[in-house]
C-alpha positions as CSV (number, residue, x, y, z in Angstrom):
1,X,-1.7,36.1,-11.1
2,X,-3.2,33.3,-8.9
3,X,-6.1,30.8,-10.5
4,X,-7.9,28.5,-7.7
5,X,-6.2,25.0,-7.6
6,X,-7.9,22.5,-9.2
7,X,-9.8,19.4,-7.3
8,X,-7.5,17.3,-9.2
9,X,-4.5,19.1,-7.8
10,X,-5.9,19.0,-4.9
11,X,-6.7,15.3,-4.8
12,X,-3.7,14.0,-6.0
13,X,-2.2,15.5,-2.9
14,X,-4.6,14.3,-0.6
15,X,-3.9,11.0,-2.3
16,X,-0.4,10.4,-2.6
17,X,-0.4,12.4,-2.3
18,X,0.9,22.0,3.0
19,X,8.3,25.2,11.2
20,X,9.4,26.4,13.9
21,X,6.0,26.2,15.6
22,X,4.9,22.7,13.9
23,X,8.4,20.7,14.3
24,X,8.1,22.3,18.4
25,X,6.8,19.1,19.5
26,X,3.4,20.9,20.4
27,X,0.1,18.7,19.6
28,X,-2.1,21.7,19.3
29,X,-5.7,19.4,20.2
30,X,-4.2,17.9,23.6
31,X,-6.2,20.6,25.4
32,X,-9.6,19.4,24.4
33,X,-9.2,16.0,24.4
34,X,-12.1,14.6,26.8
35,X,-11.0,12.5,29.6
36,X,-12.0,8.8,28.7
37,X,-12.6,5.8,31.2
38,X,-9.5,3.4,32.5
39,X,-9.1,1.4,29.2
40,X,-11.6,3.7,27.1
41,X,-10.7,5.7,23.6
42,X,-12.1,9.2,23.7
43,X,-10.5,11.6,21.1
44,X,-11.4,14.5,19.2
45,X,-10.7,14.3,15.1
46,X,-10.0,17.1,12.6
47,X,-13.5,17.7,11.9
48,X,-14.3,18.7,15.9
49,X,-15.9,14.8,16.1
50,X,-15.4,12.8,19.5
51,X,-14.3,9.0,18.7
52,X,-15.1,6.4,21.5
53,X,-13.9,2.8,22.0
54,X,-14.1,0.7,24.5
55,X,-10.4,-0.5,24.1
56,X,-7.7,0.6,21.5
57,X,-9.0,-0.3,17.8
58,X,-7.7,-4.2,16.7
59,X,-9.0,-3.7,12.8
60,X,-8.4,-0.8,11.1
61,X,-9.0,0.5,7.5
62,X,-7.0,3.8,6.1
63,X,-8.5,5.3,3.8
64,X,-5.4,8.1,3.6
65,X,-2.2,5.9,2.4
66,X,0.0,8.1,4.5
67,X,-1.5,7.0,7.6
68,X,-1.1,4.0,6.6
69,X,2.4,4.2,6.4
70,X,2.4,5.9,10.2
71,X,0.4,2.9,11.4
72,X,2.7,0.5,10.1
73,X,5.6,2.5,11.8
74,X,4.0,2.6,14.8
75,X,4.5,-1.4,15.2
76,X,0.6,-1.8,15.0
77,X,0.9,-3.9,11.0
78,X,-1.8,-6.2,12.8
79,X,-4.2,-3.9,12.8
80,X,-4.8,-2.9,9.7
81,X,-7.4,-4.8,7.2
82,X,-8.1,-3.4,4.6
83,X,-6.3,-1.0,1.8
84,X,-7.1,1.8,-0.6
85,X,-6.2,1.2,-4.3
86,X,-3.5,4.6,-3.7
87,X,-1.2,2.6,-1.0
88,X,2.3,1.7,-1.9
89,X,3.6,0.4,1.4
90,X,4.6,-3.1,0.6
91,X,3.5,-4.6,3.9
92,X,-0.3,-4.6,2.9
93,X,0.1,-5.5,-0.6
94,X,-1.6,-8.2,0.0
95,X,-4.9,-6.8,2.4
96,X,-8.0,-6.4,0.3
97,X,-9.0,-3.0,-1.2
98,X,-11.5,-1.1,-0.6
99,X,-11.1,1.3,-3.5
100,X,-10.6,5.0,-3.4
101,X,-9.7,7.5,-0.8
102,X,-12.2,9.7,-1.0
103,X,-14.4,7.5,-2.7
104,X,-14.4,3.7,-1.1
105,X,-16.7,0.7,-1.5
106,X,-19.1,1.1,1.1
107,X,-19.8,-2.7,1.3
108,X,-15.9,-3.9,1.2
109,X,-15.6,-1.5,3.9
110,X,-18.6,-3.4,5.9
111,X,-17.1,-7.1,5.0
112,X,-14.2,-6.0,7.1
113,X,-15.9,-5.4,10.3
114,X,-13.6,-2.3,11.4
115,X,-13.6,-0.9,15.0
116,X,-13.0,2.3,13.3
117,X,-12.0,3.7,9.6
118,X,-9.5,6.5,8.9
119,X,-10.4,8.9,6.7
120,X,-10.0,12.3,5.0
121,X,-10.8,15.9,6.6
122,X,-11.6,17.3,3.3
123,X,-14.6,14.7,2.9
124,X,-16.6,18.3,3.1
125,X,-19.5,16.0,2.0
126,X,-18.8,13.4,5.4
127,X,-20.7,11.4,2.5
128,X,-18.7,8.3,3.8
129,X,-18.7,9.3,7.9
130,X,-22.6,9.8,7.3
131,X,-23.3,6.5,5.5
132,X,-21.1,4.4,7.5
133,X,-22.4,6.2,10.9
134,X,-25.5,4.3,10.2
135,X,-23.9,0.8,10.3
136,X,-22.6,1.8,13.5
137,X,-18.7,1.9,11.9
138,X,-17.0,5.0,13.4
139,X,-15.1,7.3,11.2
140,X,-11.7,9.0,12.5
141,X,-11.0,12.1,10.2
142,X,-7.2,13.5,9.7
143,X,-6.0,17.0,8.7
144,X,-3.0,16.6,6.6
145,X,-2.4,20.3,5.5
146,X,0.9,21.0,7.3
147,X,3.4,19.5,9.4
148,X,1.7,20.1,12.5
149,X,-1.3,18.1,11.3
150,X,1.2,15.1,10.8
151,X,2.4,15.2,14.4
152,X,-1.2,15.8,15.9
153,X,-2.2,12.6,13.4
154,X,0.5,10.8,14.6
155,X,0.0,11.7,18.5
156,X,-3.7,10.6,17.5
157,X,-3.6,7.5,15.5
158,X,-1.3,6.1,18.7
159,X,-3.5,6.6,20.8
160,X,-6.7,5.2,18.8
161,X,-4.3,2.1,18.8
162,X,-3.4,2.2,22.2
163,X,0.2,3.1,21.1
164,X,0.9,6.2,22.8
165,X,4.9,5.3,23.5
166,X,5.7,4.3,19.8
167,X,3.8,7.3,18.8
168,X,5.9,9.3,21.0
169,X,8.8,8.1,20.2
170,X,8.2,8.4,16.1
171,X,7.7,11.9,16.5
172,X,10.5,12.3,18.4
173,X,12.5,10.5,16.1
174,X,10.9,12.7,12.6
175,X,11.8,15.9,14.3
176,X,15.5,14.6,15.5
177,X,15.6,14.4,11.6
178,X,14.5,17.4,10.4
179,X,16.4,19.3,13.2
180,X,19.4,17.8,11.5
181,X,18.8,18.8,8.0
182,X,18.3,22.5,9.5
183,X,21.3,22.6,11.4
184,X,23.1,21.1,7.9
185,X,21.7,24.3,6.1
186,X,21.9,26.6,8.1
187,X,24.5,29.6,7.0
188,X,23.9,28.7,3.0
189,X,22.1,31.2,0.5
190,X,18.3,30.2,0.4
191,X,17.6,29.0,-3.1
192,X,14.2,30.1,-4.9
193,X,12.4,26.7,-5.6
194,X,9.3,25.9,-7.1
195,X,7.8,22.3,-6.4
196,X,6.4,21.3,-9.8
197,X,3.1,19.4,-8.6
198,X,2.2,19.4,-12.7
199,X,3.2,21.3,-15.5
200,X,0.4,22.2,-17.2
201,X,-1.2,23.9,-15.8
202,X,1.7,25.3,-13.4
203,X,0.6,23.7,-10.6
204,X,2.6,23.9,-7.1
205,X,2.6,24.0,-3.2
206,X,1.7,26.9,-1.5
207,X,1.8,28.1,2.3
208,X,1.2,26.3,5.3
209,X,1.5,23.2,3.5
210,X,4.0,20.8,4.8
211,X,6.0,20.8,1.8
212,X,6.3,24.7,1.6
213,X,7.6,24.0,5.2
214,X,10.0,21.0,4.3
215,X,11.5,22.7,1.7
216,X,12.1,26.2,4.1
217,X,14.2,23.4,6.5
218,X,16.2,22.4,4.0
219,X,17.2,25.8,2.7
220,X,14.7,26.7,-0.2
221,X,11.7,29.3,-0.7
222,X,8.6,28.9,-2.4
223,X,8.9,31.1,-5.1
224,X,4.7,31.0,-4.1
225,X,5.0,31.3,-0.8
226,X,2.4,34.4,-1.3
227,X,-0.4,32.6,-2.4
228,X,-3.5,32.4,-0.9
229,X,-4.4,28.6,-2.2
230,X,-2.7,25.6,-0.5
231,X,-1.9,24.2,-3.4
232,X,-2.2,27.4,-6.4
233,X,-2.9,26.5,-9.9
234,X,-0.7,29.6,-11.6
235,X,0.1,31.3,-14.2
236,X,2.8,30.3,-16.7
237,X,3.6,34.1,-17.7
238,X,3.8,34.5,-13.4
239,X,6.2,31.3,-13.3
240,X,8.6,33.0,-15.8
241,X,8.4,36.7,-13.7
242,X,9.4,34.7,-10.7
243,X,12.4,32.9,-12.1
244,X,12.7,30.0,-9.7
245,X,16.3,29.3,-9.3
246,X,15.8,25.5,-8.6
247,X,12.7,23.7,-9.8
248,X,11.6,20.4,-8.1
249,X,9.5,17.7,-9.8
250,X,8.6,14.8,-8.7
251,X,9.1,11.3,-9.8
252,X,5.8,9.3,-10.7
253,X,4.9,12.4,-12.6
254,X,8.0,12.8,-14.7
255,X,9.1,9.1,-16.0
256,X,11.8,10.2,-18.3
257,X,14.4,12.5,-18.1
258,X,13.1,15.5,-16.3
259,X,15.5,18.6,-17.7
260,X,14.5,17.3,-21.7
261,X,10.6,17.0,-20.9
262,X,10.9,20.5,-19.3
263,X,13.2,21.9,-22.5
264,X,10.7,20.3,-24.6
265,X,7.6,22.6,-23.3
266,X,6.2,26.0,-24.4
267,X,7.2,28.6,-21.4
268,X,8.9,26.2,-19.0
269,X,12.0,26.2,-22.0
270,X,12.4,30.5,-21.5
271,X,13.2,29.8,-17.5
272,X,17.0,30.2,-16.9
273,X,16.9,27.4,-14.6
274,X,15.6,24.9,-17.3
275,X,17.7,26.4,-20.0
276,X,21.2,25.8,-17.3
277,X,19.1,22.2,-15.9
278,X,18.6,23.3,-12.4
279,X,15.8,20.5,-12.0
280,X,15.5,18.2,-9.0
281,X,13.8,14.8,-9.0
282,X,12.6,13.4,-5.9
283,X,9.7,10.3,-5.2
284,X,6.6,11.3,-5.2
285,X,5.5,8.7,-3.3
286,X,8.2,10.4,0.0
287,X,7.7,13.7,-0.4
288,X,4.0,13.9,-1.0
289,X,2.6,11.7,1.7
290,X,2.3,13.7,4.8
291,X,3.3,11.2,7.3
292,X,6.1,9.2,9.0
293,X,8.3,9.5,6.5
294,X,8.0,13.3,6.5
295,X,11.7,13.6,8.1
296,X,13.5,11.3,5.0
297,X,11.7,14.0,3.0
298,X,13.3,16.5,4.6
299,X,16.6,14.5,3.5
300,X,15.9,14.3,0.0
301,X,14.6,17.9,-0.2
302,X,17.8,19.0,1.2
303,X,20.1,17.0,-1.5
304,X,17.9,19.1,-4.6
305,X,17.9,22.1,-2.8
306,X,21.5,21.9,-1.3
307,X,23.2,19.0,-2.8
308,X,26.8,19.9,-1.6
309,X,25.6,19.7,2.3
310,X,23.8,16.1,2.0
311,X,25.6,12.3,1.2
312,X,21.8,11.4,-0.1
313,X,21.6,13.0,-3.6
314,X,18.0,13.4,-4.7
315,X,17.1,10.8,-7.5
């Protein structure tokens, strides 16, 4: 049976961390977009909110580390000026933090002077869109759910920063990438596969997700792939009735050897593909950020899933 995730699981996600239709190259909000002056910045975010700038945003703060990365690849380093305590791209090391994610200093934010901050869709609260609104700091919110999100995020954060091309061009690029891993898949069995987010409690990623979609383009099935939860908190005794036949864990979460911590634990020892060490590692910090780097995540879930068709085993 299905329990409700948990707002950790759900956070850590969100923090470091959901194809055919999403990898299409179709950014589903181009429709509404208003129509802004010659120079102007008028675009609608996740949360059905209309941004306006005068001219493409100069200082930027991220509060989602994945966007982050996606600014940096879109040439537009400059920009940024501030950090959240969560980022691991090297390049802003040294930038200031301004704490959390979904929880950031209000005042470091302010000392920055931003033209505009990125932040989270699931801020149900819009705590932080609500307080800085009133220090006239606008706040850009980004859905990160699924693979279409990322492209309609990265379609969007171009054009915030007056990027449009590069942006264009990096999506073209991800999807070049993930069209290859397909086409190196395609004709092999699908392997069962359960993407260990934690292990107690079973803790995975469900449908619509972009991970539940990487790992279908590499050649895997969420042994979950019926849940209703993006990210379903499960049973152990349902784990072991759906005998995964690869499971996927990864590294950040599992520092040592991941087949002897998985031996050494009550339930996840009975599953055949613990007991024969069909276990995966991949980073954590590349296939949980749903961003630029989505298509390289698409390369490492194909060397767990399908290790014989990649010359990148997973680590």
């Amino acid at each position: 049976m299905f329990v409700r995730a948990s707002r950790r699981s759900i956070q850590v996600i969100a923090t470091v961390a959901s194809l055919v239709v999403a990898c299409s190259g179709e950014p589903r909000a181009a429709a509404r977009t208003p129509v802004a002056a010659t120079g102007a910045i008028v675009v609608v975010d996740d949360a059905g909110d209309t941004l306006r700038l005068a001219a493409p945003a100069k200082r930027v703060i991220s509060l989602i580390p994945s966007a982050t990365e996606t600014i940096i690849a879109l040439g537009a380093l400059d920009r940024i000026v501030g950090r959240t305590r969560y980022d691991v791209a090297k390049e802003v090391d040294n930038l200031p933090s301004v704490g959390g994610g979904l929880d950031p200093s209000t005042e470091a934010i302010v000392a920055l002077h931003p033209d505009v901050v990125i932040g989270w869709d699931n801020d149900k609260r819009r705590a932080i869109r609500t307080k800085l609104a009133t220090l006239n700091i606008p706040v850009f919110s980004l859905r990160t759910e699924d693979t279409t999100d990322i492209f309609h995020g990265i379609a969007s954060l171009g054009k915030i920063l007056g990027r449009d091309s590069a942006a264009a061009a990096l999506a073209s690029s991800i999807r070049g990438t993930i069209d290859s891993v397909r086409r190196a898949v395609a004709g092999r069995p699908t392997r069962s596969v359960m993407f260990v987010i934690y292990p107690e409690p079973p803790t995975t990623a469900g449908p619509h997700t972009f991970i539940d979609e990487l790992i279908g383009v590499a050649g895997g099935r969420s042994v979950f792939s019926d849940s209703h939860d993006l990210w379903p908190t499960v049973s152990m005794e349902e784990v072991l009735k759906r005998q995964p036949d690869l499971l996927i864990v990864p590294q950040g979460e599992f520092k040592a050897n991941a087949v002897d911590q998985f031996r050494a634990r009550s339930g996840w020892r009975d599953l055949e593909a613990v007991r024969e060490g069909h276990i995966a590692t991949v980073s954590a910090d590349l296939t949980q950020r749903p961003g630029a780097n989505i298509g390289e995540a698409a390369r490492a879930l194909q060397a767990a899933i399908h290790p014989e068709t990649s010359s990148t085993k997973a680590k």
